[in-house]
LOZA-945132 format. One record per residue (C-alpha): residue number from 1; residue in one letter; x, y, z. Coordinates in nm, 4 decimals. Layout:
# LOZA-945132
{NUM, a, {X, Y, Z}}
...
# end
This chain:
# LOZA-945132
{1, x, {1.1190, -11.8770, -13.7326}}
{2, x, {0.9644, -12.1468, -13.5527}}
{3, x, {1.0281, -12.5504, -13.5014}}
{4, x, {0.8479, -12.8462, -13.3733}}
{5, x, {1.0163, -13.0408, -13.2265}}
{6, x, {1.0527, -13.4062, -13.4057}}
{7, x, {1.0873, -13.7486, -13.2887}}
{8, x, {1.2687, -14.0649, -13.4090}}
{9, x, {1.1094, -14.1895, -13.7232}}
{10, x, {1.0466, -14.6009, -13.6801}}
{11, x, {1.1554, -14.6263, -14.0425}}
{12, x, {1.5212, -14.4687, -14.0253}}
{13, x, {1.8206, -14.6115, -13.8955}}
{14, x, {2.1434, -14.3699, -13.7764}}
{15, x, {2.4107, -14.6224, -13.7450}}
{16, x, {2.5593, -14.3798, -13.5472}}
{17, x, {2.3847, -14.0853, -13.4414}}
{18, x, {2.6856, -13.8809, -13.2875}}
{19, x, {2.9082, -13.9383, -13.5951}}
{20, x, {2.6406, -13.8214, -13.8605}}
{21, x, {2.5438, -13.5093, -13.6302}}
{22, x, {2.9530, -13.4495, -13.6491}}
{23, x, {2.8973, -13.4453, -14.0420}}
{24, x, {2.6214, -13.2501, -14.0535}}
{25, x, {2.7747, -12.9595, -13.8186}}
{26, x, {3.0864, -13.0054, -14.0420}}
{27, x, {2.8586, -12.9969, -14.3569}}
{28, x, {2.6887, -12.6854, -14.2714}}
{29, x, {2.9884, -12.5182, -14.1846}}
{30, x, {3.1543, -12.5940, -14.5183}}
{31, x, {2.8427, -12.4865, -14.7208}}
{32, x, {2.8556, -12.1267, -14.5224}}
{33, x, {3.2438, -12.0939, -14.6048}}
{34, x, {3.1843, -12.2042, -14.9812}}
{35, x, {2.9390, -11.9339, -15.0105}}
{36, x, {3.1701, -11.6674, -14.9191}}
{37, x, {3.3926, -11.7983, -15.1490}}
{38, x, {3.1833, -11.8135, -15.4413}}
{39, x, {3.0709, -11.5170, -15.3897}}
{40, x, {3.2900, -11.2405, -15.1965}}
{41, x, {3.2094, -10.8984, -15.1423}}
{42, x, {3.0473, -10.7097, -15.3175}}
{43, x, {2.8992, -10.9555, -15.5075}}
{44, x, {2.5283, -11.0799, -15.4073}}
{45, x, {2.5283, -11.4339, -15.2660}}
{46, x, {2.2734, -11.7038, -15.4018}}
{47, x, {2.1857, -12.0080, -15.3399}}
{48, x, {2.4120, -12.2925, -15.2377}}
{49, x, {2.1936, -12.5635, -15.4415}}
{50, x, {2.0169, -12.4540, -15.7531}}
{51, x, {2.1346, -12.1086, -15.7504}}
{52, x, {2.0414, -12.0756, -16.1277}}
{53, x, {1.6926, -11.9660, -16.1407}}
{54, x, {1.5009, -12.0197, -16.4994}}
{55, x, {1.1694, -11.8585, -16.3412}}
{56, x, {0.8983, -11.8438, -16.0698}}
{57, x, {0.5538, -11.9011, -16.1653}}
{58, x, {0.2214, -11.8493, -15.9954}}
{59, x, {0.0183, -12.1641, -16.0083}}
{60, x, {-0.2607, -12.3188, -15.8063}}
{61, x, {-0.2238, -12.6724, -15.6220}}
{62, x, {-0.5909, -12.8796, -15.5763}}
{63, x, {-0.6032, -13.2138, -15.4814}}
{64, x, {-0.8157, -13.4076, -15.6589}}
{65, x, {-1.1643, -13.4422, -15.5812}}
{66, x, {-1.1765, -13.8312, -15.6198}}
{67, x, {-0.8723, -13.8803, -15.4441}}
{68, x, {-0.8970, -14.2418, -15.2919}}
{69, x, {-0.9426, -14.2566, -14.8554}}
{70, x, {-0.6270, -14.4139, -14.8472}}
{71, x, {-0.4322, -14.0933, -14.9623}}
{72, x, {-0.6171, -13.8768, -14.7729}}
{73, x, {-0.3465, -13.7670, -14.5517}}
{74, x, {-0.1744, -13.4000, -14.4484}}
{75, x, {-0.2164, -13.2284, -14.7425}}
{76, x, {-0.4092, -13.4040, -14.9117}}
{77, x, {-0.7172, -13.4544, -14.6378}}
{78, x, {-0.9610, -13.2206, -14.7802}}
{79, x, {-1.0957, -13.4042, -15.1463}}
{80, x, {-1.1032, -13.1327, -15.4306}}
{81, x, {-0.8890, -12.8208, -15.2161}}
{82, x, {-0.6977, -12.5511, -15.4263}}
{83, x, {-0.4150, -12.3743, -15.2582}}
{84, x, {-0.1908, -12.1215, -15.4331}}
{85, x, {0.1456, -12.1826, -15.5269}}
{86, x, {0.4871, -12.0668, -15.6500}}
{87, x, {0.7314, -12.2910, -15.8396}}
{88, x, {1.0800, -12.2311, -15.9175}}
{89, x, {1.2701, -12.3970, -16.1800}}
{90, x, {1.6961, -12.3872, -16.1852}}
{91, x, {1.9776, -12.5701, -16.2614}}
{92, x, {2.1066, -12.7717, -15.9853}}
{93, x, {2.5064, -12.6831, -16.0467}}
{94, x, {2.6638, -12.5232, -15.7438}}
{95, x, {2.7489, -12.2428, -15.9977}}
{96, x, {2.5562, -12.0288, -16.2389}}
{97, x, {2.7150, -12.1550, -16.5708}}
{98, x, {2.5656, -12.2408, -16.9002}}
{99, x, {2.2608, -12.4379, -16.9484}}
{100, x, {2.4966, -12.6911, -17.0990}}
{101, x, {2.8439, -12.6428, -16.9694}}
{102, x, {3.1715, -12.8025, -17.1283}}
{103, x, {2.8578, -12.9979, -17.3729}}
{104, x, {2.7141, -13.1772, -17.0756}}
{105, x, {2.3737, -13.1651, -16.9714}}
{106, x, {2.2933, -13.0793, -16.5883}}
{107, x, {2.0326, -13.1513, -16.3067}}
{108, x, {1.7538, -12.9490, -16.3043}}
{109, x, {1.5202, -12.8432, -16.0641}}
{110, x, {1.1489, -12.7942, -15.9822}}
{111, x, {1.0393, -12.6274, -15.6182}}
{112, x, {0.6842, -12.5982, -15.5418}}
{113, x, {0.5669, -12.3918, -15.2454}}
{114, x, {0.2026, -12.4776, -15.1129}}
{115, x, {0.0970, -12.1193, -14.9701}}
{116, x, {-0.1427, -12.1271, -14.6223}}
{117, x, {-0.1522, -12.4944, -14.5706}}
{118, x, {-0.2955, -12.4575, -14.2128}}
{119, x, {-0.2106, -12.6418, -13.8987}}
{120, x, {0.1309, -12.6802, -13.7121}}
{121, x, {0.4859, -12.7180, -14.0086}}
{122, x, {0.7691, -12.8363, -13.9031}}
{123, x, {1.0057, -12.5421, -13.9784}}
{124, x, {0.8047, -12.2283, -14.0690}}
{125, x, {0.8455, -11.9894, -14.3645}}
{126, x, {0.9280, -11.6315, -14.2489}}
{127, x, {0.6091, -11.6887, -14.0324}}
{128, x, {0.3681, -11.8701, -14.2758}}
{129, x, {0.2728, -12.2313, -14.2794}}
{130, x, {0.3687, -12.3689, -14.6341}}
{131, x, {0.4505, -12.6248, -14.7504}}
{132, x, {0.7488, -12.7181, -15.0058}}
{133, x, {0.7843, -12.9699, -15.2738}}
{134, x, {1.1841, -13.0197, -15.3672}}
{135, x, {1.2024, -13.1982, -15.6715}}
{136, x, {1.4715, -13.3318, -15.9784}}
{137, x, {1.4596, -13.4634, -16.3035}}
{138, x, {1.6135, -13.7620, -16.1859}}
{139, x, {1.4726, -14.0336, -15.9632}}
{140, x, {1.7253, -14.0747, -15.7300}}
{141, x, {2.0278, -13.8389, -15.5660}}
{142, x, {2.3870, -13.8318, -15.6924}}
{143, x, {2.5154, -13.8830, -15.3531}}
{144, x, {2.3406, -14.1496, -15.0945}}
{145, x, {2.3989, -13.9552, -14.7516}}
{146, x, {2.5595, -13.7030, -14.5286}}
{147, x, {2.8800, -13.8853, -14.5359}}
{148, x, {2.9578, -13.8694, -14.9280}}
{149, x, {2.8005, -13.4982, -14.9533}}
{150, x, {3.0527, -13.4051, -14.6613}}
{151, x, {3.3593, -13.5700, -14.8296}}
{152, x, {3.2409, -13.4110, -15.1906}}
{153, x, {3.2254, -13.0521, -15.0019}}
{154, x, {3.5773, -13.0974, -14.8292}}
{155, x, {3.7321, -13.1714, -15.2010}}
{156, x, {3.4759, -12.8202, -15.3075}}
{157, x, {3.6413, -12.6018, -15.0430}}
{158, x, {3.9831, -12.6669, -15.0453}}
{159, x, {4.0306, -12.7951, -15.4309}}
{160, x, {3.7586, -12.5731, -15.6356}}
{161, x, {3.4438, -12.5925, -15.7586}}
{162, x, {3.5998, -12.7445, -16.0709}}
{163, x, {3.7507, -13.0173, -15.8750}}
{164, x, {3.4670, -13.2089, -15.8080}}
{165, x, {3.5618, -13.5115, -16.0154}}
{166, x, {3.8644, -13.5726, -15.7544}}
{167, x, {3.5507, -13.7563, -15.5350}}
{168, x, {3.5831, -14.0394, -15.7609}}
{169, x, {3.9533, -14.0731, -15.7237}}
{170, x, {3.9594, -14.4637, -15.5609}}
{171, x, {3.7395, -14.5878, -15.8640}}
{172, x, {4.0700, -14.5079, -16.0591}}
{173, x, {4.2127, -14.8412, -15.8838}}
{174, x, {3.9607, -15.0351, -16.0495}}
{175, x, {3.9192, -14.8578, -16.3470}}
{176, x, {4.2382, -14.7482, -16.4766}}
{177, x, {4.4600, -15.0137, -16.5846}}
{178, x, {4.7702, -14.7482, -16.7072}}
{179, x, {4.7602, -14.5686, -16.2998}}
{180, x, {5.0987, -14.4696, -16.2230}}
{181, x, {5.2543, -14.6409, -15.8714}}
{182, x, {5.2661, -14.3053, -15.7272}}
{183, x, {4.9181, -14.1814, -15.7905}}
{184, x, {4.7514, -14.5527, -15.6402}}
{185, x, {5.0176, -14.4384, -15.3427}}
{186, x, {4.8159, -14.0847, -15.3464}}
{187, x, {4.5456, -14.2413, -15.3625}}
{188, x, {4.5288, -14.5278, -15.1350}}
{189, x, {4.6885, -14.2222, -14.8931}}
{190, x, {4.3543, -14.0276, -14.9036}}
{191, x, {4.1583, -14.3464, -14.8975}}
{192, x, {4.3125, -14.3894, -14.5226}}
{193, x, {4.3034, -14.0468, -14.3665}}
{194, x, {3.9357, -13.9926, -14.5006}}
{195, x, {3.8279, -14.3504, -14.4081}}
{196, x, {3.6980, -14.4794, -14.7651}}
{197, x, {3.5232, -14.8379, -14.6820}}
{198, x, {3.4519, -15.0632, -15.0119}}
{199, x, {3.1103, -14.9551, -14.9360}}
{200, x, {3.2065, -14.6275, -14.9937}}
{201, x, {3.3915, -14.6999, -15.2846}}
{202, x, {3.0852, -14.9278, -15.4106}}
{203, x, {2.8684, -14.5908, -15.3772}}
{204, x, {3.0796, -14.3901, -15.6200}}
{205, x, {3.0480, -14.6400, -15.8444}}
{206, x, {2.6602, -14.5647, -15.8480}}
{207, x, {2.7266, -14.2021, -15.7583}}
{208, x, {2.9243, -14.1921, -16.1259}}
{209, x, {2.6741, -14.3894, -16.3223}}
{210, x, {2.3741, -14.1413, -16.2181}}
{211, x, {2.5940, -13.8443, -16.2972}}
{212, x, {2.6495, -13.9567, -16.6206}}
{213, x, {2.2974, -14.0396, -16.6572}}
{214, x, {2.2287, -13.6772, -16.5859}}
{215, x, {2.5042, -13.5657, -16.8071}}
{216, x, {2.3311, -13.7086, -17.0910}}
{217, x, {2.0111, -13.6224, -17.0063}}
{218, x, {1.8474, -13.3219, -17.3087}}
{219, x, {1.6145, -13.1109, -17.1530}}
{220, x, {1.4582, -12.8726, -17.3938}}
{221, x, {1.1859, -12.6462, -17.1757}}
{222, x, {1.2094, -12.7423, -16.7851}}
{223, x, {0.8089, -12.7032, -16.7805}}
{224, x, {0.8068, -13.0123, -16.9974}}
{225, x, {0.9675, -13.2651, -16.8091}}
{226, x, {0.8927, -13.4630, -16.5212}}
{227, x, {1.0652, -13.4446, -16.1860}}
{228, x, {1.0899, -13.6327, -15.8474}}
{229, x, {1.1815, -13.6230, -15.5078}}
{230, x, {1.4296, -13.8627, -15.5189}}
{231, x, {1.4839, -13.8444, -15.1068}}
{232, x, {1.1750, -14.0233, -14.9227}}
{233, x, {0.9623, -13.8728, -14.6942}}
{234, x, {0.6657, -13.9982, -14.4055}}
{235, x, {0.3190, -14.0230, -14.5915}}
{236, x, {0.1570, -14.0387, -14.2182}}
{237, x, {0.2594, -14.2320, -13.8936}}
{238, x, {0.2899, -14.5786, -14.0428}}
{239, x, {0.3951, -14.5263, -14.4195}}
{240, x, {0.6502, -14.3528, -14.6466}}
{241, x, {0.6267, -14.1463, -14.9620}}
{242, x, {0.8137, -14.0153, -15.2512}}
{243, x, {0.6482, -13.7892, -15.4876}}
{244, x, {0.6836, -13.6574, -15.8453}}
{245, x, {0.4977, -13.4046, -16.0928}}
{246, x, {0.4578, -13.4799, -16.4727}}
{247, x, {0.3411, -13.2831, -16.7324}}
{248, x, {-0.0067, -13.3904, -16.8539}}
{249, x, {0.1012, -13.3053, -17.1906}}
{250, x, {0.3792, -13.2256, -17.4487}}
{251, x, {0.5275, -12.8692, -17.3852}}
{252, x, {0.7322, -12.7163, -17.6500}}
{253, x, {1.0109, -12.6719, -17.7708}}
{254, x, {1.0977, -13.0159, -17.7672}}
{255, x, {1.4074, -12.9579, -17.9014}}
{256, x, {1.7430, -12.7851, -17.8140}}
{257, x, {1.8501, -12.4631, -17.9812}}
{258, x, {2.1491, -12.5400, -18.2018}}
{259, x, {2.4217, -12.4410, -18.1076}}
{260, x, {2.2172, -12.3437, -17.7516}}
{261, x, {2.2186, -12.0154, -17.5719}}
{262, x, {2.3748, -12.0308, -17.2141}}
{263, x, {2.0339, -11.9614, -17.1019}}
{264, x, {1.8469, -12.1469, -17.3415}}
{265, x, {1.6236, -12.2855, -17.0250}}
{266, x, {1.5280, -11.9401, -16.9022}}
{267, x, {1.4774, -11.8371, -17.2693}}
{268, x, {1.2142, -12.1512, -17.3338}}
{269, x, {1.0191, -12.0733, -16.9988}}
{270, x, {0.9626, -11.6915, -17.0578}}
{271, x, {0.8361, -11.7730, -17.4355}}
{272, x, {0.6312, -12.0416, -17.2854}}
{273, x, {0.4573, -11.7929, -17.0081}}
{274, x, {0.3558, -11.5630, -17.2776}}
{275, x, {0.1308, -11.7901, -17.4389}}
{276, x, {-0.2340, -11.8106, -17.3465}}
{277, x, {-0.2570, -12.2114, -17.2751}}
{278, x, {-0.2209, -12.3345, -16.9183}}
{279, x, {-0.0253, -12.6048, -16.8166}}
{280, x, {-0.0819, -12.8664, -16.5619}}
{281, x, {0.1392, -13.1060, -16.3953}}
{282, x, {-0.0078, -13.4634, -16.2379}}
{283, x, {0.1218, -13.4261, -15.8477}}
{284, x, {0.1994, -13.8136, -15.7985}}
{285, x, {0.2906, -14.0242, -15.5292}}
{286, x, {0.4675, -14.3661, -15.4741}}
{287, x, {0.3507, -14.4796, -15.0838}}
{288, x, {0.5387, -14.8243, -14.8836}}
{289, x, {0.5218, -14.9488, -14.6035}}
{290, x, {0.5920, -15.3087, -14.6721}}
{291, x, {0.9266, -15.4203, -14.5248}}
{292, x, {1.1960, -15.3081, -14.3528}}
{293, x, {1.4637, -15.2506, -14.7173}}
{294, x, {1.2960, -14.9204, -14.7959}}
{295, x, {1.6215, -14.7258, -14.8917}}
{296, x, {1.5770, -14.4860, -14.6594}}
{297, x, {1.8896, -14.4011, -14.5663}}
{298, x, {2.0415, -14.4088, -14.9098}}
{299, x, {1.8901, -14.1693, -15.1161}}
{300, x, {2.0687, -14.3045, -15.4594}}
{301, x, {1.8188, -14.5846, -15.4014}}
{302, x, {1.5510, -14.5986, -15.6320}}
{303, x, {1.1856, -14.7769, -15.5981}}
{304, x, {1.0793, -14.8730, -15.9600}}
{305, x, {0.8180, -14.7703, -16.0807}}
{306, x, {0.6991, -15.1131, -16.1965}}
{307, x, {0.6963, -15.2348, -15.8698}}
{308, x, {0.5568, -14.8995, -15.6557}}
{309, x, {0.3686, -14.7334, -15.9408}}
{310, x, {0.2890, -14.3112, -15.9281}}
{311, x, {-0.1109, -14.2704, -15.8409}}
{312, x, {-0.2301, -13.9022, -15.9123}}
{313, x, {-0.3506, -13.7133, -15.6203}}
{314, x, {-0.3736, -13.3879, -15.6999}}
{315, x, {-0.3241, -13.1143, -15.9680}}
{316, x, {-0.0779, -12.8230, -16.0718}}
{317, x, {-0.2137, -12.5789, -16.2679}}
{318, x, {0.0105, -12.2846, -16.3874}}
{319, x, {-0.2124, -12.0034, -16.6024}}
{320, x, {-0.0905, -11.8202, -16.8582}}
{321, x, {-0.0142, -11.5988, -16.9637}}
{322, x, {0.2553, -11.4829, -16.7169}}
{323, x, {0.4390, -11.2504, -16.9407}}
{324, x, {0.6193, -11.0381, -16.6570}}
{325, x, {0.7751, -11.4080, -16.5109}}
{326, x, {1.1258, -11.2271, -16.6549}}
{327, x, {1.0637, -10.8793, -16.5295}}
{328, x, {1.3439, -10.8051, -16.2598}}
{329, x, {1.0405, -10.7571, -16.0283}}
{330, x, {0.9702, -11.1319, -16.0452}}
{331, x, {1.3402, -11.2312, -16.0883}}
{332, x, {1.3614, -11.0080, -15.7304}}
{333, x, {1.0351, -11.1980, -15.5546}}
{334, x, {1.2028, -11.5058, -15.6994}}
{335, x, {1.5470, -11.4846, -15.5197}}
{336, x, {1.3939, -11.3889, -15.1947}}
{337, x, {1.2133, -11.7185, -15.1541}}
{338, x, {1.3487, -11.9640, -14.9299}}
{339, x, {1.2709, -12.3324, -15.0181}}
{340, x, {1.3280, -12.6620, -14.7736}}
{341, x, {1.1755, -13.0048, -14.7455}}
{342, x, {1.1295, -12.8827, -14.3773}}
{343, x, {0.8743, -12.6376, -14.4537}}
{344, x, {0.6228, -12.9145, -14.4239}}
{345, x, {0.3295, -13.0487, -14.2284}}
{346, x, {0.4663, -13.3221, -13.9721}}
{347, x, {0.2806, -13.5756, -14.1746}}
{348, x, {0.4825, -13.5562, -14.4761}}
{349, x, {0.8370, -13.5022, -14.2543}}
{350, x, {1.1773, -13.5527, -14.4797}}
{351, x, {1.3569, -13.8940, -14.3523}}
{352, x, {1.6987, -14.0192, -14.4526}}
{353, x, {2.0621, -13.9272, -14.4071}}
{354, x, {2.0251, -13.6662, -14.6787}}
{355, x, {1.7186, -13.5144, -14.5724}}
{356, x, {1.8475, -13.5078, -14.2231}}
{357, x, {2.1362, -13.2658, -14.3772}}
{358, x, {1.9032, -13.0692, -14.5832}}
{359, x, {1.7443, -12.9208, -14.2344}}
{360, x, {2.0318, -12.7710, -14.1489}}
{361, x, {2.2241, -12.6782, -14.4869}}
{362, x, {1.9221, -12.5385, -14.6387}}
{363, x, {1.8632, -12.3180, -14.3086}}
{364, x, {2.2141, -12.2166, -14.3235}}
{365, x, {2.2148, -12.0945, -14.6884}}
{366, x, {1.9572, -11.9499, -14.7108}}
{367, x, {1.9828, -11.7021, -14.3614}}
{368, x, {2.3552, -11.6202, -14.5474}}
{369, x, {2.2064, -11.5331, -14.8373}}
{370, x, {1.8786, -11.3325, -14.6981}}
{371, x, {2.1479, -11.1397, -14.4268}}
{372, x, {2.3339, -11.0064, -14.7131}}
{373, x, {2.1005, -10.9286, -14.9423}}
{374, x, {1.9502, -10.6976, -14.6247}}
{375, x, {2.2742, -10.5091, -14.5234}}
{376, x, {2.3703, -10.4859, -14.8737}}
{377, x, {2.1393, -10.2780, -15.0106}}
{378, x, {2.3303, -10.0224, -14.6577}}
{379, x, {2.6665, -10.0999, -14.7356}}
{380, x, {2.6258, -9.9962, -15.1253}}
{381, x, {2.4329, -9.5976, -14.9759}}
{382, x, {2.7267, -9.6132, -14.7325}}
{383, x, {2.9855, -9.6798, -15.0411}}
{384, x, {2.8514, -9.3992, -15.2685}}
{385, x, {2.8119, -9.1532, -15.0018}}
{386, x, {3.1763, -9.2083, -14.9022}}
{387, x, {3.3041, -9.2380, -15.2966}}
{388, x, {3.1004, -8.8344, -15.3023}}
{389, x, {3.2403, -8.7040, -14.9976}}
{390, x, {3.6201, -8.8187, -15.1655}}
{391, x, {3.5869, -8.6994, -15.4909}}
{392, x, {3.2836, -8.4828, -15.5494}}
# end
């Protein structure tokens, strides 16, 4: 694997650059150790984000062939270009759980890998030069930056997986009118040795109303819904981009099975594949440069869509049908693919505190996940030849 090296973006702003390169050391560490706890031997490791896969499809990527001058940029130079793809779709959950778990909805996930892009990436994939399109069906991130994703970890690691609602422990002060004087002691405690500024506290506040936004959020086939980038990225030298893909038109089922499978989501894609109809996403972008309040560095902050509206630059195009997308071939291909926002052309490099931290959690995962899943396949002949030799 390969890196170019990156400079300074003009458009973000490290308050302190030592600190956050602390966090992010700290971060990766944390995501590595979680992994081996989720998963301990001999159980195959996945993913530490989106680990729930619904499917991989095939599809093709063109930009379109009256694509104004203006967005002619990286990837999108060359008017009327088709590249191959894959796309992933998951659940975002750090755990592979039911579609809807405990009757709440979840985050779900679209990943889009432009095959052979040509000319230098950032990070490249296993050798090739692709590039990757990380998106949710939300607009903006749960968590603004490196800071709040390291504190939610710590509370993941040495609480539980379940305990992730502990993060929003100092909105209790505000919120809970019966708190007992020893838990606003416990509180107010924690608040001190982690450091928890009002700003902090004001970010949980928006933290909590986007999760519940997600938590109430039906999603009946995750090819029929449109997702985002949420995290903002450089559209060229001198202007920033987020992106999104939209279905062009109604996919069914539109509706949730009653009551719902656990896998409902996998069950709607593979009936979907097996049909003859293609279906095609708009690939959309919103592009600023005007000012210096672009959210950047908060990547709960959202740019409305009245004021920076989506303009279509190029379309996905999945054929059908793709009736072996549930064979364990597929499911196999699938889990071996490694997705980042740094598999990119410099042009369109990640920015922002949380992008920043994807470079080097997303490395980390996924080289613990691809190690194992290489010895493993040893340790298992090593296993049975030793379980023969004992008892015949």
């Amino acid at each position: 694997m390969s890196q170019l090296n990156v400079s300074r973006c003009p458009f973000e702003h490290i308050q302190n650059p030592e600190q956050e390169a602390e966090q992010i050391a700290e971060t990766t560490d944390l995501t590595v150790k979680l992994l081996d706890k989720r998963y301990p031997p001999p159980e195959q490791i996945l993913r530490g984000v989106h680990p729930k896969s619904h499917g991989c499809v095939k599809a093709t990527f063109t930009i379109n062939p009256d694509i104004a001058p203006e967005f002619q940029v990286g990837l999108f130079t060359e008017a009327g270009k088709q590249f191959d793809a894959f796309i992933r779709f998951s659940n975002a959950a750090a755990l592979v759980r039911p579609d809807i778990d405990g009757g709440k909805h979840g985050s779900r996930g679209m990943a889009i890998k432009v095959l052979d892009v040509g000319g230098e990436v950032l990070i490249d994939d296993n050798g090739a030069h692709n590039q990757d399109f990380l998106m949710i069906n939300q607009s903006v991130f749960a968590f603004a930056n490196t800071e709040d994703y390291l504190r939610l970890d710590k509370i993941l690691f040495e609480r539980g997986d379940d305990k992730s609602a502990e993060f929003f422990a100092p909105l209790q002060l505000q919120l809970n009118p019966n708190i007992t004087e020893e838990e606003r002691r416990r509180i107010l405690a924690y608040m001190e040795a982690e450091n928890i500024s009002d700003e902090a506290v004001q970010r949980m506040a928006n933290s909590a109303k986007i999760i519940g936004g997600i938590q109430s959020t039906p999603v009946a086939n995750s090819l029929g819904i449109q997702y985002f980038s949420a995290a903002p990225f450089l559209f060229g030298a001198d202007r920033v981009m987020k992106f999104s893909a939209k279905p062009c038109a109604e996919v069914p089922p539109t509706e949730i099975p009653n009551p719902p499978p656990d896998n409902y989501l996998r069950d709607a894609l593979t009936e979907t594949m097996r049909r003859n109809e293609p279906l095609h996403f708009d690939f959309m972008l919103q592009v600023r440069s005007d000012g210096d309040d672009l959210g950047i560095e908060n990547a709960s902050s959202e740019w409305k869509e009245s004021d920076y509206p989506f303009i279509s630059v190029a379309k996905i195009t999945i054929p059908a049908p793709q009736s072996d997308v549930d064979s364990e071939e597929n499911k196999a291909h699938c889990e071996k693919l490694a997705f980042t926002p740094w598999h990119s052309l410099p042009e369109h490099q990640p920015i922002g505190s949380i992008n920043r931290l994807r470079k080097s959690v997303y490395q980390a995962s996924a080289e613990h996940r691809l190690e194992q899943a290489e010895t493993m396949p040893f340790v298992v002949r090593l296993l049975e030849k030793l379980f023969k030799f004992l008892f015949g």
